[in-house]
N, C-alpha and C positions, 0 to 999 in steps of 0.2 A: 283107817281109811285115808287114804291119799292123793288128790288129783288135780289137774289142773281144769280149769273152769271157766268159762264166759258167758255172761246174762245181756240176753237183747230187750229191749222193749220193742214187741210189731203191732201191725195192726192184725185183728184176729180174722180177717178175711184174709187172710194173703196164706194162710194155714193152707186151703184142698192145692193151692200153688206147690206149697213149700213141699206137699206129701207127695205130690210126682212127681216133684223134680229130684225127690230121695228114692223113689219105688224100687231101683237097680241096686243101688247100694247099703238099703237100710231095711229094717223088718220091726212090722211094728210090736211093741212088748203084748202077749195077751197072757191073762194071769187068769185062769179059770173060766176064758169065753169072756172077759172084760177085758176092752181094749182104753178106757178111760175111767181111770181110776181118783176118788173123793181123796182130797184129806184137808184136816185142818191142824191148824198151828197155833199156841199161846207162847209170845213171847216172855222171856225174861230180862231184864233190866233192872240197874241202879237206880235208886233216888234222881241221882243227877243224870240221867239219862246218858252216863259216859261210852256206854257201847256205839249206841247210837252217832253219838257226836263224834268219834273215831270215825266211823265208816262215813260220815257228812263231809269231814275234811281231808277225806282218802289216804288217813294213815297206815302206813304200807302192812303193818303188823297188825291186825284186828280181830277182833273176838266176835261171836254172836252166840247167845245161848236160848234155846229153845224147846218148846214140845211138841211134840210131834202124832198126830193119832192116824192110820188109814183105815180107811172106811171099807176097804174091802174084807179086816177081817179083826177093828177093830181095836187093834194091838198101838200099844203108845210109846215113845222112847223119849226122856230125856237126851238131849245132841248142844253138845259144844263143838261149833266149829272157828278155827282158827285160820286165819290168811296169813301167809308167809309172806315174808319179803323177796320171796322169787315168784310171788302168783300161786302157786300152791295152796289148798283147801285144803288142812286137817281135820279131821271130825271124828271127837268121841262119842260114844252114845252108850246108853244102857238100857234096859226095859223097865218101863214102870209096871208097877201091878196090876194085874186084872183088873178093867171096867175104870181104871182110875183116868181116863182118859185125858183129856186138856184142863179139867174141871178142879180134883182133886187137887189139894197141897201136897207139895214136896213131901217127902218122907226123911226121915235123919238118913238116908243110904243117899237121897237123891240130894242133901243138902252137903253130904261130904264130897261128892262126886265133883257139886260146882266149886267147892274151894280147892280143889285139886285141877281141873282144869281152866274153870272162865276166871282169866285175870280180875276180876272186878271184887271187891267186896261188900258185903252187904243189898247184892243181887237178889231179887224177888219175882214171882210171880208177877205180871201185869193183868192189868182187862186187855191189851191188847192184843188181837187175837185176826186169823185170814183161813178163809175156806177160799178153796179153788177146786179145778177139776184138772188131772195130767194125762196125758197120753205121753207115752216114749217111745221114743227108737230107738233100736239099736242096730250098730253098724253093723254089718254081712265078717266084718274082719274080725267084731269083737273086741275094739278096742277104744270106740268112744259111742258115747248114747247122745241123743238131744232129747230134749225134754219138751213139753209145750202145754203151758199152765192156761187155762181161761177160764172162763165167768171168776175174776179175782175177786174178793170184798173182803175188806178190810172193818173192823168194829171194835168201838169203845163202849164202857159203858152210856157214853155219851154221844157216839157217833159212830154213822156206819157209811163206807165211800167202796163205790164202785170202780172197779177200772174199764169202763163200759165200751167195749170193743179194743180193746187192746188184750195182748197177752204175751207172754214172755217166754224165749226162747232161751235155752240153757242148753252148752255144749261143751258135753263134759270127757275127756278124756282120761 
C-alpha cells in the first residue's frame, strides 16, 4: 500500500460544516449500515523511544509500527508504516490471529515480520495504546478518501488524555 497523505488537527465542531461543504463531491463510506466505525491501536516501540523521536524531529524517512483492531468485526493487523522522503506513506501489514486483538503478544511470525520491515531493533509491544471513533469519505472520482477521527483518547498504564473536542482530519490520496 502506497499513498500520499496529510493529517489536520480541527476543532470537532466544524465536522456537520466540513460534511456539506463535501456532499457533491464525496460519499460517505457505510460498511454494513455503519457509518462510524470503532478502532483501537497498541503501539510499538524501542527502549529508547527512537520511532518516536524520528517523527518529533520530522525526519524525512520514518518508521511507525503498530496494531491495529476494528470494531466492526473484530479482525487485527500488525502495520508497519514507512514515510518516504518524497511524502509518500508505505505500509505493510499482516493479520494477527483470531481474538488476539491489541492485548495478546507478538507471535515469532509477527516478530520476524517487524525485523523485516521497522527499521528499529529490539521493538516491543508498549501500554501505549488510542481508541477513536472514524467516519470516511470517499471521493465520487475514487481517488482520494478523507478520514475524520473523534472522541481520541490516548492511555497508559499510567495515564489516560483526551483530545476533547478536537479531531483530525486525514486526506489521503
Amino acid at each position: 500500500m502506497s499513498r500520499l497523505d496529510q493529517k489536520f488537527l480541527i476543532h470537532q465542531d466544524w465536522i456537520p460544516s466540513l460534511l456539506e461543504d463535501c456532499r457533491d463531491f464525496y460519499h460517505i463510506l457505510d460498511v454494513q449500515g455503519q457509518r462510524i466505525s470503532g478502532y483501537s491501536n497498541r503501539f510499538i516501540e524501542t527502549a529508547g523511544l527512537d520511532s518516536f523521536h524520528e517523527h518529533a524531529r520530522g525526519r524525512n524517512i520514518r518508521y511507525k509500527a503498530r496494531i491495529r483492531q476494528y470494531d466492526s468485526n473484530q479482525r487485527s493487523f500488525l502495520e508497519v508504516k514507512k514515510k518516504t522522503v518524497h511524502g509518500r506513506t508505505e505500509k505493510a501489514r499482516i493479520e494477527r490471529p483470531r481474538n488476539a486483538g491489541i492485548t495478546e503478544l507478538l507471535t515469532e511470525k509477527e516478530q520476524l515480520f517487524l525485523q523485516r520491515h521497522f527499521r528499529y531493533e529490539g521493538a516491543q509491544m508498549t501500554d501505549v495504546t488510542c481508541r477513536f471513533n472514524r467516519l470516511t469519505l470517499v471521493a465520487n472520482s475514487l481517488d482520494e478518501r478523507i478520514t475524520l477521527d473523534t472522541d481520541i483518547v490516548f492511555s497508559s498504564e499510567s495515564k489516560t488524555s483526551e483530545l476533547k473536542g478536537l479531531a483530525t482530519r486525514e486526506v489521503t490520496q
